[in-house]
SENU-685304 format. One record per atom (N, C-alpha, C): atom name; y, x, z. Coordinates in pm, whole numbers. Each point is the difference from the previous one (the first is absolute). Layout:
BEGIN
PT   atom    north     east       up
PT     CA        Y        X        Z
...
// end
This chain:
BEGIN
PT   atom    north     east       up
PT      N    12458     8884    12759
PT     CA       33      142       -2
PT      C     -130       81        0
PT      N       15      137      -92
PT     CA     -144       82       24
PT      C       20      134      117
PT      N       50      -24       82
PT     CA       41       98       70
PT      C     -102       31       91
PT      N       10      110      101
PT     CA     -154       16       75
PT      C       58      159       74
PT      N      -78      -62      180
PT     CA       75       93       50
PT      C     -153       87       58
PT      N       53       89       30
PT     CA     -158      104       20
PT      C       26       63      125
PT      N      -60       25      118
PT     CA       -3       41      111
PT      C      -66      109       52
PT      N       51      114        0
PT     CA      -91       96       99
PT      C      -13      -47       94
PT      N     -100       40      132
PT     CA       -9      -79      114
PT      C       53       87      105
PT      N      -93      101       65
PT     CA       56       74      107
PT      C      127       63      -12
PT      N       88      -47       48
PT     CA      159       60       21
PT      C       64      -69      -96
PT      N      -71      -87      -46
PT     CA      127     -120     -118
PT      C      -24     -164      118
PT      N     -126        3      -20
PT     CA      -12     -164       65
PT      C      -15       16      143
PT      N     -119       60       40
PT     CA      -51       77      136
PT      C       62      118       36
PT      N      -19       15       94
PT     CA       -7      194       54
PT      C     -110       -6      146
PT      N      -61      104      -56
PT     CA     -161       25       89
PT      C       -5      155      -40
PT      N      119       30      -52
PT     CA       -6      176      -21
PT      C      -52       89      126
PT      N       63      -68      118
PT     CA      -83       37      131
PT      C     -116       46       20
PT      N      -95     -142      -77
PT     CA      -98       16       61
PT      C      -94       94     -126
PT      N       68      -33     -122
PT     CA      -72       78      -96
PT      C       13      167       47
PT      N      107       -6       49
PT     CA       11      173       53
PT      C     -131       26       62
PT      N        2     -114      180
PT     CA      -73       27       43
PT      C     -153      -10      -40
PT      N      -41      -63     -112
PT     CA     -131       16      -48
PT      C      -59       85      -62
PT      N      143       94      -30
PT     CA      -82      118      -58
PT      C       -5       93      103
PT      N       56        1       86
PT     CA       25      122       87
PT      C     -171      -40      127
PT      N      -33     -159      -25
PT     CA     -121      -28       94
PT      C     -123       81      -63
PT      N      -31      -60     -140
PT     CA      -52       50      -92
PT      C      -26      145       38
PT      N      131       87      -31
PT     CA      -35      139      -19
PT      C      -50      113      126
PT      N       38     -114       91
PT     CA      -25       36      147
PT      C     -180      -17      -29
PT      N      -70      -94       13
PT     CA      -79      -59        5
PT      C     -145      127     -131
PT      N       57      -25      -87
PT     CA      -13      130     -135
PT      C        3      150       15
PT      N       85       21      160
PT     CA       32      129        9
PT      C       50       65     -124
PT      N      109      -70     -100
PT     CA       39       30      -76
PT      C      137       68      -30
PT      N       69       64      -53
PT     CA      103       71       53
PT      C      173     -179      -84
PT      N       61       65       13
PT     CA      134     -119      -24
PT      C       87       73       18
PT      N       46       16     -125
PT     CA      191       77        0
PT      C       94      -92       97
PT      N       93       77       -1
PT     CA      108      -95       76
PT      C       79     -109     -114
PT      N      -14       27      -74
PT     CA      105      -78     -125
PT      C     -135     -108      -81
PT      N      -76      -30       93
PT     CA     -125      -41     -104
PT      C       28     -156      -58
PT      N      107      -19      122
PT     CA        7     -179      -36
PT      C       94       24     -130
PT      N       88        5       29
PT     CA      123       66     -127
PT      C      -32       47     -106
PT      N      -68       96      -15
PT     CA      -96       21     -111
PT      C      -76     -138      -92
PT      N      -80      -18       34
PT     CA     -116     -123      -15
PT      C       33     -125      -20
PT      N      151      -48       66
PT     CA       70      -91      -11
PT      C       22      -80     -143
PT      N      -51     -120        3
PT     CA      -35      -63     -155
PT      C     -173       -7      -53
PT      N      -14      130       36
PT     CA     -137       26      -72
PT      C     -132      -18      -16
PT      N      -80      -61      -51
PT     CA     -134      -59       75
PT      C      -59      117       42
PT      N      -85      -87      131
PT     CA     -138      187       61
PT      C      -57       59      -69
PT      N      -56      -40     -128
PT     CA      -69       53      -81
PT      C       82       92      -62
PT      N      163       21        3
PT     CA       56      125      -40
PT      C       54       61      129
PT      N        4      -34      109
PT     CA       85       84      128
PT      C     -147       39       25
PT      N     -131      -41       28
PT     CA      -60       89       81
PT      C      -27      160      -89
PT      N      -45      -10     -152
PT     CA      -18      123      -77
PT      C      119       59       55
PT      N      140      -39        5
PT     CA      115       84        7
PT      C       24       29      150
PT      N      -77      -34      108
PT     CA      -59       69       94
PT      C      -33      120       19
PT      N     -111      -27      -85
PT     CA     -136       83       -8
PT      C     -112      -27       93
PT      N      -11     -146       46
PT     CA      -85      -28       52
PT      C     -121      -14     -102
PT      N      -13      -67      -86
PT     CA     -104      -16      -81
PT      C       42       28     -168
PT      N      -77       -6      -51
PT     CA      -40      -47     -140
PT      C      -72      -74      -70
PT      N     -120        3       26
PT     CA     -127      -49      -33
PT      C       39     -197       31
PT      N       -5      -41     -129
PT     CA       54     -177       25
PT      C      -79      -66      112
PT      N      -94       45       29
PT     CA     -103      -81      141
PT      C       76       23       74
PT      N       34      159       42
PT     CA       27       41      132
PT      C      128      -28       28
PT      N      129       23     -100
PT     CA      149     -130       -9
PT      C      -22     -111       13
PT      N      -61      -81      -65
PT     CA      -31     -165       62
PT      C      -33       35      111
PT      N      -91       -7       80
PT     CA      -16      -15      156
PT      C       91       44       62
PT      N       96      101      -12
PT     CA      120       29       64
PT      C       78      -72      -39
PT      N       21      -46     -117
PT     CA      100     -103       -9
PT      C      -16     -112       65
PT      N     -134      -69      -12
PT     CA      -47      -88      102
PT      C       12      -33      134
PT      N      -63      121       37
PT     CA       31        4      176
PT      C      185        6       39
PT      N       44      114     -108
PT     CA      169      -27       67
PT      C       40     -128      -15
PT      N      -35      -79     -124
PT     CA       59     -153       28
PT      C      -47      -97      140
PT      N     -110       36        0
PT     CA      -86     -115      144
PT      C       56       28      125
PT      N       45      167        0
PT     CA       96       13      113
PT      C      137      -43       16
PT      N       72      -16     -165
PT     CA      145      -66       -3
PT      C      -43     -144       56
PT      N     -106      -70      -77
PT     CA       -3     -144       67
PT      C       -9      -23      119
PT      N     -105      148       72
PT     CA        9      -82      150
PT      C      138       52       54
PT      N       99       62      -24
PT     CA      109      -20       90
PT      C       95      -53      -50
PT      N      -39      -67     -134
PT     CA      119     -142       -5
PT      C      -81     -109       76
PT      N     -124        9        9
PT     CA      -59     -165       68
PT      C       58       46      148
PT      N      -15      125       47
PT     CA      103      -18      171
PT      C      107      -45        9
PT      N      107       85      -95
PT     CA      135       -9       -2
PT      C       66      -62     -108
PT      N      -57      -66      -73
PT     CA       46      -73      -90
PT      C      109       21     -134
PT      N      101      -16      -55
PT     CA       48       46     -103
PT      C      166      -45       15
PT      N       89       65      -45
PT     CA      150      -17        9
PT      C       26     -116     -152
PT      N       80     -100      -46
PT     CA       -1      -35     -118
PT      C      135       12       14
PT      N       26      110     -156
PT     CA      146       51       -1
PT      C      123     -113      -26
PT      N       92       17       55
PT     CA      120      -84      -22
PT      C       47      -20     -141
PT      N       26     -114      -24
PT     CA      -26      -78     -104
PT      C     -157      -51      -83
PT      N      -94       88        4
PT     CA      -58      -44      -54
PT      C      -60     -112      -57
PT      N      -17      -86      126
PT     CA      -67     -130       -5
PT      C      147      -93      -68
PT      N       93      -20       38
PT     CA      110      -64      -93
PT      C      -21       26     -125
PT      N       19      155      -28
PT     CA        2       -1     -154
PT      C     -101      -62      -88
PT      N     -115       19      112
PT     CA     -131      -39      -90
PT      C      -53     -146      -33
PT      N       97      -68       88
PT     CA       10     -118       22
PT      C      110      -62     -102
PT      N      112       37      -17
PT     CA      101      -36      -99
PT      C      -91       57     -148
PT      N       11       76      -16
PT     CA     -104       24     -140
PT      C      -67      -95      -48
PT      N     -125      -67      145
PT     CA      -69      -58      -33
PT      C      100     -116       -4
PT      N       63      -58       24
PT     CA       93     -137      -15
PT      C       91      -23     -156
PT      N      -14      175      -34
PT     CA       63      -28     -141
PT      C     -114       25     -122
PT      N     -108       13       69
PT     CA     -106        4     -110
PT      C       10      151     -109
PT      N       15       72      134
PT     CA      -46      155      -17
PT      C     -124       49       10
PT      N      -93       28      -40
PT     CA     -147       40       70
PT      C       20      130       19
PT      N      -70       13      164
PT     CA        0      128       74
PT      C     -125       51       -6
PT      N      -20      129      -20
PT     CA     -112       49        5
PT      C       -8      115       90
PT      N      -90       49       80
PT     CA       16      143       38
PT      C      -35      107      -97
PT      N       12       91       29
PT     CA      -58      154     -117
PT      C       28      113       85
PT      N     -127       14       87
PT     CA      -18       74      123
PT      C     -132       99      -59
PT      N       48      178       53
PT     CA     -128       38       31
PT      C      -49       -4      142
PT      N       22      -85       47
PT     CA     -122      -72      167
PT      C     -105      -46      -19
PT      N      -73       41        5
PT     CA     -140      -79      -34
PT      C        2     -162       10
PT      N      -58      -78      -85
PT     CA       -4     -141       75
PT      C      -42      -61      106
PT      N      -69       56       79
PT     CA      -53      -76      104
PT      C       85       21      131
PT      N       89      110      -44
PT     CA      127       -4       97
PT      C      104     -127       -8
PT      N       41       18     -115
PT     CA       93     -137      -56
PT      C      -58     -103       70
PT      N     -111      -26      -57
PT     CA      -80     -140       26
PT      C      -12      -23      196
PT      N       17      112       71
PT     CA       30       -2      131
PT      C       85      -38       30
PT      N       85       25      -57
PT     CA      182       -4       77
PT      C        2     -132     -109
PT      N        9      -46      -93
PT     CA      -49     -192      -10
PT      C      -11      -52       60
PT      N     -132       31       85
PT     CA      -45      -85      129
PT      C       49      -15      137
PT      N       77      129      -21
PT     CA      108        3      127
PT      C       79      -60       30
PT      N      102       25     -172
PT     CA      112      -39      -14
PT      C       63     -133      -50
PT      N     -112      -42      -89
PT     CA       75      -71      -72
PT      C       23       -8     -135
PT      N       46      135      -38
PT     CA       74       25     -137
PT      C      -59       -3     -120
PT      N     -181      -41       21
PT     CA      -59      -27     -115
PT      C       39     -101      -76
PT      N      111     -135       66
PT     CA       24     -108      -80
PT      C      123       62      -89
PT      N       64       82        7
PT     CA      123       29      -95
PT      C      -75       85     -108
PT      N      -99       83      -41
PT     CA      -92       25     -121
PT      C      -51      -13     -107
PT      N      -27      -18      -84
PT     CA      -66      -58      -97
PT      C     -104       48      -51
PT      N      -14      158       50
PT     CA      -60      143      -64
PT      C      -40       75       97
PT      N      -39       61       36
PT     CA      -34      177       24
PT      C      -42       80      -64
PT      N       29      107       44
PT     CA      -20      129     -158
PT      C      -55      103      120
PT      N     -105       64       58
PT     CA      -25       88       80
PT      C      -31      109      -70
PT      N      -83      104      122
PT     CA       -7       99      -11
PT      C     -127       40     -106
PT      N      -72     -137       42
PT     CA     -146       15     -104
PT      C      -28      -73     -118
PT      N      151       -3      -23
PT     CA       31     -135     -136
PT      C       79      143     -130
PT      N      -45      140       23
PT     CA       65       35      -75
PT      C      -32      163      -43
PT      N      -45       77      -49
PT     CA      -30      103      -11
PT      C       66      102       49
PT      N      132      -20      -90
PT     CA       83      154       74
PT      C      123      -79       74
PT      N       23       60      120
PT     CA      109      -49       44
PT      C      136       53      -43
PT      N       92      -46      125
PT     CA      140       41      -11
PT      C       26      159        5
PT      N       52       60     -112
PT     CA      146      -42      -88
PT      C      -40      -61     -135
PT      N     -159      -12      -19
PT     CA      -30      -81     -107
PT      C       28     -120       -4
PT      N       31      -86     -110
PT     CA       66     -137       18
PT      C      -95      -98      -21
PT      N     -142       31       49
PT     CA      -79      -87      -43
PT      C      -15     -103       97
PT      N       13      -17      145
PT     CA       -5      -78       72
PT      C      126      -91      -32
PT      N      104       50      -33
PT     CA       94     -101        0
PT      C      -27      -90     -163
PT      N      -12       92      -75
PT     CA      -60      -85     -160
PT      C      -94      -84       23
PT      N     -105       20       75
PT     CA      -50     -143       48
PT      C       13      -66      103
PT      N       44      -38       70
PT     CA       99      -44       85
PT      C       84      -92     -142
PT      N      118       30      -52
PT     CA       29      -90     -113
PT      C      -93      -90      -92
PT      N     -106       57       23
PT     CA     -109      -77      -93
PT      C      -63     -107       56
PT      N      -31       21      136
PT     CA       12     -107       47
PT      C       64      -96       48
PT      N      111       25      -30
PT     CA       88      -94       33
PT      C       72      -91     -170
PT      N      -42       71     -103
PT     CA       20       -7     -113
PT      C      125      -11      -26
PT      N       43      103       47
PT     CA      151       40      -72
PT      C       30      154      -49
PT      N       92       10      -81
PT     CA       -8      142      -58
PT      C       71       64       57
PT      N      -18      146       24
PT     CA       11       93       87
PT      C      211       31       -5
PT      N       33        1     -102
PT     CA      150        0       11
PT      C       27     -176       89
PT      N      -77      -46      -15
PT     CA       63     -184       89
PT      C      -10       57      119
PT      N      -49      115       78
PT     CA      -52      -26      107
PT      C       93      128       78
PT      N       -3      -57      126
PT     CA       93      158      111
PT      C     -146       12       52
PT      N       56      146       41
PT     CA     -108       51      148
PT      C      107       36      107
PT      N      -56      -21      130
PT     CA       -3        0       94
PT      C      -23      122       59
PT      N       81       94       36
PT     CA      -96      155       51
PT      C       36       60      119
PT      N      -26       70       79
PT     CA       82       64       74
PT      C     -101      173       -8
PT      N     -108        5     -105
PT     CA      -12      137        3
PT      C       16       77     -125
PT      N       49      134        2
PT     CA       24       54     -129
PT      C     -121      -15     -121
PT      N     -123       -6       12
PT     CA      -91       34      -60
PT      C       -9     -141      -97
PT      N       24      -86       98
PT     CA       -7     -148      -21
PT      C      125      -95     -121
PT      N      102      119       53
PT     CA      144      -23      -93
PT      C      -77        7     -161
PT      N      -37      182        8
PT     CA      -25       39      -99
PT      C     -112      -80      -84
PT      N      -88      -75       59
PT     CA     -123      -81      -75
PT      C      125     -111      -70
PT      N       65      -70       82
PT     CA       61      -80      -70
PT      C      102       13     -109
PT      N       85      180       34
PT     CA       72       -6     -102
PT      C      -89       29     -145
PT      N      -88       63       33
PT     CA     -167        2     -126
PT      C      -51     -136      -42
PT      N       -2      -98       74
PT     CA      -42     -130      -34
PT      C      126      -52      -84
PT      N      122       18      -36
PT     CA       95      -63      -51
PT      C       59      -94       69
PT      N       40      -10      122
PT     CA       15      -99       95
PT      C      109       -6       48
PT      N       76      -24       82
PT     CA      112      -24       68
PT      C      -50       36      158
PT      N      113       97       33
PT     CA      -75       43      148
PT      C      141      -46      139
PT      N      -60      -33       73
PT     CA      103        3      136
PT      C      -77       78      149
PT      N       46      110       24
PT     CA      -45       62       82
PT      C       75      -16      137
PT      N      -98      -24       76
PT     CA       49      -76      133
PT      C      -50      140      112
PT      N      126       28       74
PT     CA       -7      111       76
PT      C      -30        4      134
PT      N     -176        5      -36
PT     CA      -50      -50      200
PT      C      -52      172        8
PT      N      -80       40     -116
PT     CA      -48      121       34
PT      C      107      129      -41
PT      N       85      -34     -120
PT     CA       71      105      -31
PT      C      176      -34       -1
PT      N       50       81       55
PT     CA      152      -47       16
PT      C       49      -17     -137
PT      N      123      -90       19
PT     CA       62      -88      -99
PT      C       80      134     -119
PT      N       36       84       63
PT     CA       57      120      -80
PT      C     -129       85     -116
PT      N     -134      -36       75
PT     CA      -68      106      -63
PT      C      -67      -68     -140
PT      N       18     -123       -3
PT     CA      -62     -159      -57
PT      C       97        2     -131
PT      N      133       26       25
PT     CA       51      -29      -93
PT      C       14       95     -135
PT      N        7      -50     -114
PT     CA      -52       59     -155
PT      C     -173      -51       -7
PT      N      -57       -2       88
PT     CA     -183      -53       31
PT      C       -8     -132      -30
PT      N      130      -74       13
PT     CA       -3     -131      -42
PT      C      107      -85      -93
PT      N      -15     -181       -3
PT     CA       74      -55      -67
PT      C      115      -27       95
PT      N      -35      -46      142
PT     CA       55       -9       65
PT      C      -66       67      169
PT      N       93        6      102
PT     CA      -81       74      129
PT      C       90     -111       76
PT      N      -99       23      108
PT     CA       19     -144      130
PT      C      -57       67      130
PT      N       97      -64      101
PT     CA      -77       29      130
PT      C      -91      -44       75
PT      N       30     -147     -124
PT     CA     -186      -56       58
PT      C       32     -104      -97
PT      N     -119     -103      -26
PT     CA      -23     -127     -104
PT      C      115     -130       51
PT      N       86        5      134
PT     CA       48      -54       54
PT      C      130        7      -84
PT      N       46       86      -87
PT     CA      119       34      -91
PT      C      -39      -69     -137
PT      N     -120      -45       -8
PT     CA      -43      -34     -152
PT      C      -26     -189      -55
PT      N      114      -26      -33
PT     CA       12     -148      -90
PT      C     -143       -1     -120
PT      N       -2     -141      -20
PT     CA     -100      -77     -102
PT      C      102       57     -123
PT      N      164      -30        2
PT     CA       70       14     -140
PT      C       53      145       -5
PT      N      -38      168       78
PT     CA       -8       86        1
PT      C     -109       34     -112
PT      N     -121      -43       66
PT     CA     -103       37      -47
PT      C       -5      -15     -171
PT      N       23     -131      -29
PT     CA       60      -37     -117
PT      C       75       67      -55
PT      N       93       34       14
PT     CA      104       55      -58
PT      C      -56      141       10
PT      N      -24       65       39
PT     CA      -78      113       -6
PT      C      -95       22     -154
PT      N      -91      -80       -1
PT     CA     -108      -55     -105
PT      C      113       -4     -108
PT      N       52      -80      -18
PT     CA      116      -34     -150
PT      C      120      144      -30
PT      N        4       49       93
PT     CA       52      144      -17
PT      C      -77       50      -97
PT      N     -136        8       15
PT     CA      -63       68     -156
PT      C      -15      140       76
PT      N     -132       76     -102
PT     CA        2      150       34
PT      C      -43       26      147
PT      N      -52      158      -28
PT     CA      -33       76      135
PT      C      101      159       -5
PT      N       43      -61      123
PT     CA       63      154       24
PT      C      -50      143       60
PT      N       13      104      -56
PT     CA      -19      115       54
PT      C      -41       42      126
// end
C-alpha cells in the first residue's frame, strides 16, 4: 500500500499546551514585554518567527530568533520538570499503522529539538520514520509546505496521505497540500472542527488502520 499518515504533534500526539502557554508568559515576564490575553489562541499552529512580529515584539530576524530561542529553552525546561501528557490513543494508533506498514511522519511547527526531547522521554521516536520541523521549512502553517514534505519523505503522494490536526491553521495547510484531514478535538471543540475537516474525533482513540484507509480511497479534498 502507498498510504502515509502525517502527524501534528502538540494537541494531536502530545499536549504541553500548558507549558507552551507558560513559556511565553516566562519569557515576556522576563522581556518586560507586554502579552494579550488571547496570545496563545492567536499564535496557535504558528511558528515564532510569525507570532513574535504579530506581537510586536520584534522584527529584525536576529532579534525574533533569540526570542524564539529563549521561549523554546524555557518550554523545555518545564517539560524536563513536569514532563508531557501522551494523548489517548496515540501510541496504539501509531503502533497499528506501523504493523500495517503505514509510515508515520510528524509535520509540526515545534522546533526540533523539542520533538527530539519528548523522544527521549517518551518513547515515541520508534513509531516515526520522518520529522518535518519548524526549521525544515520556510513558511509555515496555513502553508502546506511542512506537510508536502513530510510526504516526501516518506515517499508517498500527498492525496495517499491524511493529516492529523487539531489546529485550524494546520487543517488549512493540509487542505492546501491536497491531503485528507482528520481533526482531533483537544484544542478546539468538536462543533467548531466540523466542515475544517474529512473527518473530527475526540481524540486518535476513535481512529482505525481501515478508517484511515478508507478515508484515502474516498478520493478528493473537501471544503
Amino acid at each position: 500500500m502507498n498510504d502515509g499518515a502525517i502527524f501534528d504533534w502538540d494537541g494531536v500526539v502530545i499536549d504541553s499546551s500548558a507549558q507552551h502557554e507558560r513559556a511565553w508568559e516566562w519569557l515576556a515576564a522576563d522581556e518586560s514585554l507586554s502579552l494579550p490575553a488571547d496570545h496563545f489562541k492567536r499564535g496557535f499552529g504558528k511558528k515564532n518567527e510569525v507570532i513574535i512580529p504579530d506581537l510586536g515584539w520584534a522584527t529584525e530576524p536576529a532579534a525574533v530568533a533569540r526570542l524564539a530561542w529563549e521561549k523554546e529553552e524555557r518550554y523545555r525546561e518545564l517539560v524536563r520538570r513536569e514532563g508531557v501528557t501522551i494523548l489517548p490513543g496515540a501510541r496504539e494508533l501509531l503502533a497499528a499503522l506501523g504493523e500495517a506498514g503505514v509510515p508515520c511522519v510528524v509535520g509540526s511547527s515545534t522546533p526540533r529539538g523539542n520533538i527530539e526531547a519528548i523522544f527521549a522521554a517518551t518513547g515515541l521516536g520508534a513509531f516515526f520514520h520522518a520529522v518535518v520541523a519548524a526549521e525544515d521549512v520556510v513558511h509555515g502553517k496555513p502553508a502546506p509546505d511542512v506537510f508536502l514534505e513530510a510526504a516526501r519523505r516518506i515517499g508517498r503522494e500527498p492525496a495517499r496521505c491524511v493529516v492529523f490536526e487539531d489546529a485550524f491553521v494546520g487543517l488549512e495547510a493540509a487542505r492546501a497540500g491536497g491531503m485528507r484531514r482528520v481533526a482531533v478535538a483537544t484544542t478546539n471543540p468538536l462543533e467548531a472542527l466540523r466542515g475544517h475537516a474529512d473527518r473530527v474525533v475526540a481524540s486518535l482513540a476513535e481512529v482505525t488502520v481501515a478508517e484511515v484507509r478508507a478515508l484515502i480511497d474516498a478520493g478528493g479534498v473537501s471544503s
